[in-house]
RONU-838569 format. One record per residue (C-alpha): x, y, z; residue number from 1. Coordinates in nm, 2 decimals. Example, Ala and Ser with C-alpha at 12.3 -4.5 7.8 and 13.67 -1.06 7.14 Angstrom:
<atom x="1.23" y="-0.45" z="0.78" nr="1"/>
<atom x="1.37" y="-0.11" z="0.71" nr="2"/>
! end
This chain:
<atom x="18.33" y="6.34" z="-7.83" nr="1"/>
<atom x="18.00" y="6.43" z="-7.62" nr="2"/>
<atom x="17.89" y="6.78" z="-7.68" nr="3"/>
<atom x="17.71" y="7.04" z="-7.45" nr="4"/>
<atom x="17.58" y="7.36" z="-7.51" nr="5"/>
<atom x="17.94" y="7.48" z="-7.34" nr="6"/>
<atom x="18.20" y="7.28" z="-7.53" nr="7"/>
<atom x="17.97" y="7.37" z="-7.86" nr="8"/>
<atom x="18.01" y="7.72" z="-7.84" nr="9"/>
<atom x="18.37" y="7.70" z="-7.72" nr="10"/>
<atom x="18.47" y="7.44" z="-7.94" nr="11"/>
<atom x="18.71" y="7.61" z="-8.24" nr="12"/>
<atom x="18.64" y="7.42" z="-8.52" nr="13"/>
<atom x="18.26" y="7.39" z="-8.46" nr="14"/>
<atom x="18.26" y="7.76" z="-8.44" nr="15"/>
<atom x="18.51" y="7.83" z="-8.75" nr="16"/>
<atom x="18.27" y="7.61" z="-8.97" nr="17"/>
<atom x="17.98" y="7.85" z="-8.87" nr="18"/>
<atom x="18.17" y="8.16" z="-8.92" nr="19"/>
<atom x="18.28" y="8.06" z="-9.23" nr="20"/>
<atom x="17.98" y="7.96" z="-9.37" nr="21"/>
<atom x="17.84" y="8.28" z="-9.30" nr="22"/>
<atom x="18.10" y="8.47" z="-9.50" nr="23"/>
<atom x="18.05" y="8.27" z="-9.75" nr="24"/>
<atom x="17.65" y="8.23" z="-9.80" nr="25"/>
<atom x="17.58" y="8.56" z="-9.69" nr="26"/>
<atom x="17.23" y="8.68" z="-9.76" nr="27"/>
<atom x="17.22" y="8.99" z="-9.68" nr="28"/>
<atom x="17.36" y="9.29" z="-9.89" nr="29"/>
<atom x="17.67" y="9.51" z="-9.75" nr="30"/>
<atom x="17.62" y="9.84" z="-9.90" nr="31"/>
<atom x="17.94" y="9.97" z="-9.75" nr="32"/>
<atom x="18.16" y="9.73" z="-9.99" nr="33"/>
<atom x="18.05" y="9.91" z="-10.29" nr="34"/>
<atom x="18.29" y="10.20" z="-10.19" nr="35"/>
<atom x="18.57" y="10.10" z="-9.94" nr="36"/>
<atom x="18.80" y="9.80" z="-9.91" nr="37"/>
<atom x="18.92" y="9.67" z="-9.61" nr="38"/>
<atom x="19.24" y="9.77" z="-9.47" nr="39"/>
<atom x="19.47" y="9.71" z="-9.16" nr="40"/>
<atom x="19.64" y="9.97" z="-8.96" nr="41"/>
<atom x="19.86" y="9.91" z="-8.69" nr="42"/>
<atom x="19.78" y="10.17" z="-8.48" nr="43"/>
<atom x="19.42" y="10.33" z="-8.32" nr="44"/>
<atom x="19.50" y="10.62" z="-8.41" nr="45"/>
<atom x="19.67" y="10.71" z="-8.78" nr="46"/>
<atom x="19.72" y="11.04" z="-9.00" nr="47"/>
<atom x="19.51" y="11.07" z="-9.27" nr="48"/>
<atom x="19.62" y="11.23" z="-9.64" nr="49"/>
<atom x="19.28" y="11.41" z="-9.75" nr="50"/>
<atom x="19.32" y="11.39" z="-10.08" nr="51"/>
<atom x="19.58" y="11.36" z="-10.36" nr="52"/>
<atom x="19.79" y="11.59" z="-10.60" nr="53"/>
<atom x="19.59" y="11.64" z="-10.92" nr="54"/>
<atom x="19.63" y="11.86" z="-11.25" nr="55"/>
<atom x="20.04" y="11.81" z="-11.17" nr="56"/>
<atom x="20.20" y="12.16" z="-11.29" nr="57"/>
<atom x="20.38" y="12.14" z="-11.66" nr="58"/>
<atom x="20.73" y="12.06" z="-11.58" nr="59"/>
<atom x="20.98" y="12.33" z="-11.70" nr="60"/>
<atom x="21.20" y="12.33" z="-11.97" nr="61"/>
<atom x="21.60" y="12.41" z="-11.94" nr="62"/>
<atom x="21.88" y="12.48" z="-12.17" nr="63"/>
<atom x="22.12" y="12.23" z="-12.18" nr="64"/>
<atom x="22.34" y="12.33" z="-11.93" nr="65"/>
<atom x="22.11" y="12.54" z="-11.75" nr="66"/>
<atom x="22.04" y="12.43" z="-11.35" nr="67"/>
<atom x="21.66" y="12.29" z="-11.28" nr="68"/>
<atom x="21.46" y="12.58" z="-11.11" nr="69"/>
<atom x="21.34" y="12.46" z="-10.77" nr="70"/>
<atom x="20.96" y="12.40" z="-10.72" nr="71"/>
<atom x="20.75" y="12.36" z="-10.42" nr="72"/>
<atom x="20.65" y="12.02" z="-10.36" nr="73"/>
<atom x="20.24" y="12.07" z="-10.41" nr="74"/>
<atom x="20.04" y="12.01" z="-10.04" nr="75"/>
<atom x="19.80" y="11.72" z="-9.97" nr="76"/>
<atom x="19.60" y="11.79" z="-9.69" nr="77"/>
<atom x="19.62" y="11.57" z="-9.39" nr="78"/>
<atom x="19.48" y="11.49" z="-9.03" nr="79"/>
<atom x="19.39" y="11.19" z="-8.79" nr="80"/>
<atom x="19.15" y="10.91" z="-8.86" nr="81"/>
<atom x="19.08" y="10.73" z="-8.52" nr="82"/>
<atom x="18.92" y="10.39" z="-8.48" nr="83"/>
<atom x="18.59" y="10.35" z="-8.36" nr="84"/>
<atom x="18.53" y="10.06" z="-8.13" nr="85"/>
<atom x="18.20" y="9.85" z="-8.22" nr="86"/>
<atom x="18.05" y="9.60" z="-8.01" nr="87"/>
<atom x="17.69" y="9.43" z="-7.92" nr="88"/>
<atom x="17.59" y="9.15" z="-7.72" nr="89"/>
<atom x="17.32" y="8.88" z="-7.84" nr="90"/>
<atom x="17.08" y="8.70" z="-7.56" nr="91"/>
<atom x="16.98" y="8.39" z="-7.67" nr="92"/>
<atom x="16.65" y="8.24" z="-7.56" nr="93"/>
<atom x="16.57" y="8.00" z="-7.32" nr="94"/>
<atom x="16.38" y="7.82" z="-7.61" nr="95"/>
<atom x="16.59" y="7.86" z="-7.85" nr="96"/>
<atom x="16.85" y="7.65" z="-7.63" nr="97"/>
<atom x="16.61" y="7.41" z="-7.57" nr="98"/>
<atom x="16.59" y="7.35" z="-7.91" nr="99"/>
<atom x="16.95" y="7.35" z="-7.96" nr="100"/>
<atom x="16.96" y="7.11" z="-7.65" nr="101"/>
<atom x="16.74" y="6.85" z="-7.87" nr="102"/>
<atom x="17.00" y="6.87" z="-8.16" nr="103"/>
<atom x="17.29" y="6.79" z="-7.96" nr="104"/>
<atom x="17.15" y="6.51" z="-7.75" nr="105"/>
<atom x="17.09" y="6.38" z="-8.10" nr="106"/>
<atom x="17.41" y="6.44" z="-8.19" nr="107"/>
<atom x="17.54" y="6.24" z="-7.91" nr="108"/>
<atom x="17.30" y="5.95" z="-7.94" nr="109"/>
<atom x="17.42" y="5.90" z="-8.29" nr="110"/>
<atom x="17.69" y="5.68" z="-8.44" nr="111"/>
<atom x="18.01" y="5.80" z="-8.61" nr="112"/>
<atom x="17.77" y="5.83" z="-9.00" nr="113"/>
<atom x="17.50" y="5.97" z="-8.81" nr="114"/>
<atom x="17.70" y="6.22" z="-8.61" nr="115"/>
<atom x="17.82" y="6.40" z="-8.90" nr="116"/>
<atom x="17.44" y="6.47" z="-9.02" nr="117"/>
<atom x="17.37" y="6.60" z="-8.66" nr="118"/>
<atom x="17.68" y="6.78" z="-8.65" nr="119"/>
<atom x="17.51" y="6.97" z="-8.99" nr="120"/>
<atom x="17.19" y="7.04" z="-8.85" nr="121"/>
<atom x="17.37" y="7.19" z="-8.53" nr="122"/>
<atom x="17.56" y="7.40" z="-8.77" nr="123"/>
<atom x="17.24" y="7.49" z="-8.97" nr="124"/>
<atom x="17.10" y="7.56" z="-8.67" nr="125"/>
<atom x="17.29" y="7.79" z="-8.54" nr="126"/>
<atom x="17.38" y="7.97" z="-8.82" nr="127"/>
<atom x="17.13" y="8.24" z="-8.81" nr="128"/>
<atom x="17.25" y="8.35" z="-8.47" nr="129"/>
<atom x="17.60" y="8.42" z="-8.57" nr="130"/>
<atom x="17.46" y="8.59" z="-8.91" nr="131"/>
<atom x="17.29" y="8.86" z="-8.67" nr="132"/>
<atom x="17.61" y="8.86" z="-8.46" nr="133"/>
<atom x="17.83" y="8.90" z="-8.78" nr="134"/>
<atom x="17.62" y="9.15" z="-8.96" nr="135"/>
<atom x="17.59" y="9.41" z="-8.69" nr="136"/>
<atom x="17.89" y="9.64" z="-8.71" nr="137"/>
<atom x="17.83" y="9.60" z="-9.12" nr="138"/>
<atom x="17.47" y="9.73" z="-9.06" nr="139"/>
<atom x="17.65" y="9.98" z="-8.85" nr="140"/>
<atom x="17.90" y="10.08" z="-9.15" nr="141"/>
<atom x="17.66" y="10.09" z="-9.41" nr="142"/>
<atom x="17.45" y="10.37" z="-9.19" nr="143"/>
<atom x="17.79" y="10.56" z="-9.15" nr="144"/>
<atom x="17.91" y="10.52" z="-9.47" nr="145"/>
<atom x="17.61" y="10.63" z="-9.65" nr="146"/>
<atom x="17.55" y="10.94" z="-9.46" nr="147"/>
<atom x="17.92" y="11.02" z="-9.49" nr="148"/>
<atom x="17.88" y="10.96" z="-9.90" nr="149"/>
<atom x="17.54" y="11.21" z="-9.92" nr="150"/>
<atom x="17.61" y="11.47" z="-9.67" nr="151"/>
<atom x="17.99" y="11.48" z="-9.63" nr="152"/>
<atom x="17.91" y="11.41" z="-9.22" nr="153"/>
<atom x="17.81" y="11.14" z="-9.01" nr="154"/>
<atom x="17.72" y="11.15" z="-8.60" nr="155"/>
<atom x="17.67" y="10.80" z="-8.41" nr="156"/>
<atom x="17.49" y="10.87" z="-8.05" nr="157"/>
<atom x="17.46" y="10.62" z="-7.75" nr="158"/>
<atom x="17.05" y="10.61" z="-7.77" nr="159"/>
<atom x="17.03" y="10.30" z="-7.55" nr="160"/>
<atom x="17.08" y="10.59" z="-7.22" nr="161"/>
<atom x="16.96" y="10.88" z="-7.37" nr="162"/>
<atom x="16.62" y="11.06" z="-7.25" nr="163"/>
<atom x="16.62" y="11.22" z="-7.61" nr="164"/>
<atom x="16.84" y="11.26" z="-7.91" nr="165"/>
<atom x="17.01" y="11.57" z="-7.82" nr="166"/>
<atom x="17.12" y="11.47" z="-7.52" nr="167"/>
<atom x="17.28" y="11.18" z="-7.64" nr="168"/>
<atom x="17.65" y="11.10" z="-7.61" nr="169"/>
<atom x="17.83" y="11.17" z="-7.96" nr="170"/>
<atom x="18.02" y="10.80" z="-7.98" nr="171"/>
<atom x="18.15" y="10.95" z="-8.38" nr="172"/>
<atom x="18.13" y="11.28" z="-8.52" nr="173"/>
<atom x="18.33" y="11.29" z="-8.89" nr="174"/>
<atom x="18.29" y="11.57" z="-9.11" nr="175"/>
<atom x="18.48" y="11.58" z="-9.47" nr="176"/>
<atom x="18.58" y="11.85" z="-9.68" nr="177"/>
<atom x="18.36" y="11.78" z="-10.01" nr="178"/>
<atom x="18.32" y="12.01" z="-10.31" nr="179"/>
<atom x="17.99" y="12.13" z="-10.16" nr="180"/>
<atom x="17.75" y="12.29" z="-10.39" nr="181"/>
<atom x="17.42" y="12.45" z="-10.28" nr="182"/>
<atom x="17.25" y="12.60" z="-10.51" nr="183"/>
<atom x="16.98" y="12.85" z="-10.52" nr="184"/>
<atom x="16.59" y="12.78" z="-10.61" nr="185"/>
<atom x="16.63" y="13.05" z="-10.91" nr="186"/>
<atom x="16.88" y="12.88" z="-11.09" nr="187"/>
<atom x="16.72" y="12.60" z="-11.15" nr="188"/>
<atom x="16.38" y="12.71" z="-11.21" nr="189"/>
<atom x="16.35" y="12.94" z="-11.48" nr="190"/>
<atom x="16.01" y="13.10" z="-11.62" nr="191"/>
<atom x="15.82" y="12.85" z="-11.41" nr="192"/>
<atom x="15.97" y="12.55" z="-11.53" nr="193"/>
<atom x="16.24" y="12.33" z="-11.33" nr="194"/>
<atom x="16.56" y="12.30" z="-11.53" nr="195"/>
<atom x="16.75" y="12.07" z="-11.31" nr="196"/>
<atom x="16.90" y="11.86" z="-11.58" nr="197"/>
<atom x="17.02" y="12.17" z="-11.76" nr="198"/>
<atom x="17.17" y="12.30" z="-11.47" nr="199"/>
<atom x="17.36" y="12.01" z="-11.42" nr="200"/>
<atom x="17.51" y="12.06" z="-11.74" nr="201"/>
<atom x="17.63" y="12.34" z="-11.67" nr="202"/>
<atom x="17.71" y="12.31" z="-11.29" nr="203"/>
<atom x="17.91" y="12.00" z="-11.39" nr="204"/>
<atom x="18.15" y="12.12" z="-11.72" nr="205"/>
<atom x="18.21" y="12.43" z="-11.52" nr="206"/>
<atom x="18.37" y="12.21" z="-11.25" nr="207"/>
<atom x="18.51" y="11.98" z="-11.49" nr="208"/>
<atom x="18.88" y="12.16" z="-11.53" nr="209"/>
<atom x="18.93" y="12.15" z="-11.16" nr="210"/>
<atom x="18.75" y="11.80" z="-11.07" nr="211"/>
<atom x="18.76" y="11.65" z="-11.39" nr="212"/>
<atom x="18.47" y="11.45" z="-11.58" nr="213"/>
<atom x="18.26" y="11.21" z="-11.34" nr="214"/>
<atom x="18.16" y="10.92" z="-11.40" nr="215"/>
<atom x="17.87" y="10.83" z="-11.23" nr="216"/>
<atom x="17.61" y="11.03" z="-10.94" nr="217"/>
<atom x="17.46" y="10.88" z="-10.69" nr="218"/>
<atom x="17.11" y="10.92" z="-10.52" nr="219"/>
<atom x="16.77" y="10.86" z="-10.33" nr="220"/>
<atom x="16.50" y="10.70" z="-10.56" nr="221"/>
<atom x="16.30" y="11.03" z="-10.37" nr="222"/>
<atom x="16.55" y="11.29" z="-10.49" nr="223"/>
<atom x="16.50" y="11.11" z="-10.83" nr="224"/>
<atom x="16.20" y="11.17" z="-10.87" nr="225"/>
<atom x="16.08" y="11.50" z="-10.71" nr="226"/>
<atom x="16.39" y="11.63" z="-10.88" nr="227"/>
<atom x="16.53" y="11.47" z="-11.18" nr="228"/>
<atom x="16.20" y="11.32" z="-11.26" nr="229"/>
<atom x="16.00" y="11.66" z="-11.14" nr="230"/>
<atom x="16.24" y="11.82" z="-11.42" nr="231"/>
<atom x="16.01" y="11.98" z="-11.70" nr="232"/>
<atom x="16.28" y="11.85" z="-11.93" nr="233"/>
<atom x="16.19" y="11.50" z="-11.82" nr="234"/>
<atom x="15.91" y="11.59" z="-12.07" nr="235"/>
<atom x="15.99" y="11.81" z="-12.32" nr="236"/>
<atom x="16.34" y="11.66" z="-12.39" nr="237"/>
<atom x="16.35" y="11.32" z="-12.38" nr="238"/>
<atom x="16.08" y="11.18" z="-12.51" nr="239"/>
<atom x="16.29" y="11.08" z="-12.82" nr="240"/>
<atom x="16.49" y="10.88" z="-12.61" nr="241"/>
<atom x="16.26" y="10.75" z="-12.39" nr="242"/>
<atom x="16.07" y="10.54" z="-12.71" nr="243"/>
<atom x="15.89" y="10.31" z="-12.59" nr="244"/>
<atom x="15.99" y="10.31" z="-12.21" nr="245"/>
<atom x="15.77" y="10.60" z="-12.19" nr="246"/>
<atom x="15.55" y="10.41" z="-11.93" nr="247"/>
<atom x="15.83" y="10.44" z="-11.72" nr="248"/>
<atom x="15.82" y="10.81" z="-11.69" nr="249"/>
<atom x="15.45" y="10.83" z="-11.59" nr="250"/>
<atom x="15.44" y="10.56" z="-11.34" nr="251"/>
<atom x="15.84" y="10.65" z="-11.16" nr="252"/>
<atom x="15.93" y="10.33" z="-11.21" nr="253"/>
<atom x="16.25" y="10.43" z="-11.39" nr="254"/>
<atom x="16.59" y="10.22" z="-11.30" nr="255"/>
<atom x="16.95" y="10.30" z="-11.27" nr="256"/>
<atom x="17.03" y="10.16" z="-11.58" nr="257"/>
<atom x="16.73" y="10.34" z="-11.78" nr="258"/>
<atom x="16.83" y="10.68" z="-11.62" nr="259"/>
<atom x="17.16" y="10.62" z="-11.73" nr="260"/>
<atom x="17.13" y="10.60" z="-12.06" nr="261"/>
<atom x="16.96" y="10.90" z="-12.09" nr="262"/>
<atom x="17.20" y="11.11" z="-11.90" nr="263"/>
<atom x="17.54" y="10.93" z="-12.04" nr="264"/>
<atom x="17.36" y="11.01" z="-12.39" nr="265"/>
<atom x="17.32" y="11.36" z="-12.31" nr="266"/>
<atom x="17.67" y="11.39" z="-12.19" nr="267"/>
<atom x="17.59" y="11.36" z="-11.77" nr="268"/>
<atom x="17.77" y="11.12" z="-11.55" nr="269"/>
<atom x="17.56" y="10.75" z="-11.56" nr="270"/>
<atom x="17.29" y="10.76" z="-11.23" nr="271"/>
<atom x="17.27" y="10.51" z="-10.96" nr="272"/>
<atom x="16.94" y="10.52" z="-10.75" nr="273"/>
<atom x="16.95" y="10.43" z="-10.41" nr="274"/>
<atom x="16.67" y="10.31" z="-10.18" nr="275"/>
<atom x="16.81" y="10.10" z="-9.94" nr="276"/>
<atom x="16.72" y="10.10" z="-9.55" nr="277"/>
<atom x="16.92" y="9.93" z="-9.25" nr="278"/>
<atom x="16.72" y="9.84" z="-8.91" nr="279"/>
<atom x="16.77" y="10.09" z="-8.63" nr="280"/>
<atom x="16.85" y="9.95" z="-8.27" nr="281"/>
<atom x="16.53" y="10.10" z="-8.22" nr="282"/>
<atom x="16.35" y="9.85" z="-8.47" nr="283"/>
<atom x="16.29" y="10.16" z="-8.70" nr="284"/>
<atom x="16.42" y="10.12" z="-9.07" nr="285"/>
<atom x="16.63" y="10.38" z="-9.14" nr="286"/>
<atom x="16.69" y="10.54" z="-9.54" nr="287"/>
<atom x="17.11" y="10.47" z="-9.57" nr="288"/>
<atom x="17.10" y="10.72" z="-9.84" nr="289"/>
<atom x="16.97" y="11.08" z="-9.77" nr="290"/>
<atom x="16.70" y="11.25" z="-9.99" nr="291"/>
<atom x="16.78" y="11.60" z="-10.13" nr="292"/>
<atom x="17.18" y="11.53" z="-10.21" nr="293"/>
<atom x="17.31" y="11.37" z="-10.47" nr="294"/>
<atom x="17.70" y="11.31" z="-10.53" nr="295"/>
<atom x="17.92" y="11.27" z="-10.78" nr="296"/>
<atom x="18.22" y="11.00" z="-10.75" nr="297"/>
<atom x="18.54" y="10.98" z="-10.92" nr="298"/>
<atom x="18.52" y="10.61" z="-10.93" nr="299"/>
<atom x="18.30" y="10.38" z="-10.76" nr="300"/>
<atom x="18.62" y="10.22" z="-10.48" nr="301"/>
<atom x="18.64" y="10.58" z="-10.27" nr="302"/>
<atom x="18.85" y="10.52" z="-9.99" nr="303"/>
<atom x="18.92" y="10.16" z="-9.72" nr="304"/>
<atom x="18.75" y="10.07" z="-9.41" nr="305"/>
<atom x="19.04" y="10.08" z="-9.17" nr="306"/>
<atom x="19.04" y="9.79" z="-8.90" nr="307"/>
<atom x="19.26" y="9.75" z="-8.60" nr="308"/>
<atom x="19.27" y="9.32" z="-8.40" nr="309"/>
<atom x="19.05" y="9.43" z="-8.12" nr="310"/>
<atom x="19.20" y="9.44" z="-7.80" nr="311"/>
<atom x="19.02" y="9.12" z="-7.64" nr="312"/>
<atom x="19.27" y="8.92" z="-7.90" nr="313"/>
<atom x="19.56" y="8.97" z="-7.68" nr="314"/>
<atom x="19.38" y="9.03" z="-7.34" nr="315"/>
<atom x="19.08" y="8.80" z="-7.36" nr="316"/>
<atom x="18.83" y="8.83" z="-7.08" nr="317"/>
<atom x="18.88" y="8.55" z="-6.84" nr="318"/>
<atom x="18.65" y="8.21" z="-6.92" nr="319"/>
<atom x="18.57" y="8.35" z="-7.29" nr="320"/>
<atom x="18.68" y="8.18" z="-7.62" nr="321"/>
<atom x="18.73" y="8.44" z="-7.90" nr="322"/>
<atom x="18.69" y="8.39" z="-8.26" nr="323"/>
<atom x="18.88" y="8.58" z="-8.53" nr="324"/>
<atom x="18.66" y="8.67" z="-8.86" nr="325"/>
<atom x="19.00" y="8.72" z="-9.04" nr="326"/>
<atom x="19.20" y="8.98" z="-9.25" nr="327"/>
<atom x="18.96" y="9.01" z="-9.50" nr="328"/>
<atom x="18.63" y="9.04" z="-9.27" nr="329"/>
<atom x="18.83" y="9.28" z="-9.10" nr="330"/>
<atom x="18.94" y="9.07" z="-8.80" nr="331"/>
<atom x="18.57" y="9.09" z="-8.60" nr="332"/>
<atom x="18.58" y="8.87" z="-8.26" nr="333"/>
<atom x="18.31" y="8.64" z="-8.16" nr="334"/>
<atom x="18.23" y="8.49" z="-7.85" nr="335"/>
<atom x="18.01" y="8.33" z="-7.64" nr="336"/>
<atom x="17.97" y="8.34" z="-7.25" nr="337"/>
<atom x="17.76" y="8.20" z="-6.98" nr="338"/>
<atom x="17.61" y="8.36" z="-6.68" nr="339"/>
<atom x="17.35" y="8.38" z="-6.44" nr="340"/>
<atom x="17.10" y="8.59" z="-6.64" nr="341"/>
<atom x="17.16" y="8.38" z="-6.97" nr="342"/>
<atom x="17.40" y="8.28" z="-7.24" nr="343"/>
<atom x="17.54" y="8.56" z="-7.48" nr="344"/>
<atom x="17.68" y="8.58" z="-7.83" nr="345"/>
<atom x="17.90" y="8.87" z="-7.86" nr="346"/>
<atom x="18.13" y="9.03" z="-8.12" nr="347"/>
<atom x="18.45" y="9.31" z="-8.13" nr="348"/>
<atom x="18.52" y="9.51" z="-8.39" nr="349"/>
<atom x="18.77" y="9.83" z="-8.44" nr="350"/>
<atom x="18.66" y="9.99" z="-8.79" nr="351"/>
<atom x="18.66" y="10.34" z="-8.88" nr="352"/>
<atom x="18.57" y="10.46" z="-9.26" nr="353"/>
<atom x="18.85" y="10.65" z="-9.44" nr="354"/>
<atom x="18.74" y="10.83" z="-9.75" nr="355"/>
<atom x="19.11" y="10.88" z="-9.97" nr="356"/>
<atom x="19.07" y="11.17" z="-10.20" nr="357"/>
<atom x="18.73" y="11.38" z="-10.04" nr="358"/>
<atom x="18.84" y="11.68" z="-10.19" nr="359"/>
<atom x="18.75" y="11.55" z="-10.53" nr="360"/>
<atom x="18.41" y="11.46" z="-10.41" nr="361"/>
<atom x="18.13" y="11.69" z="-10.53" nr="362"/>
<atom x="17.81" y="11.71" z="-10.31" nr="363"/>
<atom x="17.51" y="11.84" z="-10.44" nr="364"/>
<atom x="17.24" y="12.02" z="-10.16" nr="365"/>
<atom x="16.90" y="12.05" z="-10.27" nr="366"/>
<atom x="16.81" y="12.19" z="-9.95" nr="367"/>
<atom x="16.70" y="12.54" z="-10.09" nr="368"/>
<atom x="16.55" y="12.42" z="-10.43" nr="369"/>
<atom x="16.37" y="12.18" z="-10.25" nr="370"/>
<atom x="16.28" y="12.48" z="-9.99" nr="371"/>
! end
């Protein structure tokens, strides 16, 4: 077979191989996985159960013969998730095509052994450019999945054709109902001294009948340490525990696991400290996790990442081939296309988060102790 740039890109196999490889050496870190699965719906637009029936009533007990009083079947709440559509396109450059150029004509100078070799190094090659093209709506997730996680909201705007970003179009706007809890500056400083870890104590076994015991809370290293860290308690309490990781406390250079251990021992949910960024469109990085929330999860899978088969699969744009990701990479379509300005790798994808039981979420706002 002689290969171009055109039957490369539109060839099936050639293109599967890439994708697949992708998936499956995948360098960079999905944060949205940590908390929602994949899942398939049918439909664009599909009700939503917020939450789930918890601390079921005591059934009754009846005499023998004695008919079953009736009971009302306890409410969930419920509303409409819709899918959001996500979509970029990817120019390639003229050198980078003349580079790729090279490859193939040494593809198809080679014999049958040597072509397989080339055929690698065209794969290899091009590898990085479908990565980019692959990782895009994840990048995307992770941004709306971690705002959704610290603040309970998340707003996506079209800032490629907006003068400013108030006047920019509102592509997602998703707001859910968390167990919100904003406390005052004066409750958790008293006589001078921040009490944040006390507070939590209490905050969290006054909750507990209603939202039960949590097992772990998640932040911003810069909550951390301005206010778990910033905590006079930091000092005065655990320095027994602390032992020799003392250092730690000084410098700020305590980890997730170290923090845990502390707080587990002193009867607080185990602490995961975030500090991850994601590249804006704007080539700013971007904190995925907020500073001044931190929020408390029932278990660490929350809720799915609902996908729909983009539309393209059953009415393809004329002269494009499309390639499907698959079920469990949540049936993203790539493509490549030709025109006068330049060739293009694109890729469609209908995801939309879902959080399952928000209700039982509790969200912490430092806003006013931090005021």
């Amino acid at each position: 077979m002689t290969l171009t740039i055109q039957t490369l890109f539109n060839e099936p196999a050639i293109v599967g191989a890439v994708i697949n490889r992708v998936l499956q050496t995948r360098k960079d870190a999905i944060y949205w996985m940590q908390y929602l699965d994949f899942r398939r719906t049918t439909t664009r637009v599909f009700k939503d159960y917020i939450g789930s029936v918890r601390g079921v009533m005591a059934g009754s007990i009846n005499s023998q013969f004695g008919e079953k009083p009736i009971r009302e079947r306890q409410d969930i709440g419920s509303g409409y998730g819709e899918i959001a559509y996500l979509g970029d396109r990817y120019q390639m450059s003229v050198d980078r095509l003349s580079d790729l150029q090279d490859l193939i004509d040494k593809y198809n100078a080679a014999n049958a052994a040597g072509q397989v070799s080339a055929l690698n190094d065209i794969i290899a090659f091009i590898y990085d450019d479908y990565r980019q093209v692959m990782l895009a709506a994840h990048k995307r997730m992770d941004l709306v999945v971690g705002s959704l996680l610290m603040t309970g909201k998340a707003v996506v705007r079209n800032k490629d054709k907006a003068v400013s970003e108030q006047n920019a179009t509102e592509f997602l706007n998703i707001e859910l109902p968390f167990n919100t809890i904003t406390p005052e500056k004066s409750d958790v400083v008293v006589g001078g001294k921040v009490k944040m870890v006390s507070w939590l104590q209490k905050k969290l076994n006054e909750i507990a009948p209603d939202y039960g015991k949590y097992p772990k809370m998640i932040m911003s290293r810069g909550t951390f340490v301005k206010n778990i860290l910033g905590s006079s308690e930091f000092g005065d309490m655990f320095k027994m525990q602390l032992g020799q990781n003392q250092m730690y406390l000084s410098t700020g250079l305590v980890t997730s696991d170290l923090a845990s251990q502390l707080f587990t021992g002193i009867g607080l949910p185990a602490i995961e400290i975030k500090e991850d960024y994601v590249k804006e469109q704007n080539g700013k990085n971007v904190q995925v996790y907020a500073d001044g929330f931190i929020t408390l999860l029932p278990q660490d899978k929350v809720g799915y990442m609902r996908y729909h088969t983009p539309y393209e699969a059953t009415d393809p744009v004329p002269g494009m081939t499309y390639n499907n990701s698959g079920a469990g990479a949540g049936e993203m379509l790539i493509a490549s296309n030709r025109d006068h300005n330049g060739r293009y790798l694109e890729y469609s994808a209908e995801w939309i988060p879902q959080i399952a039981d928000p209700t039982m979420i509790t969200n912490i706002d430092l806003s006013k102790v931090n005021a």
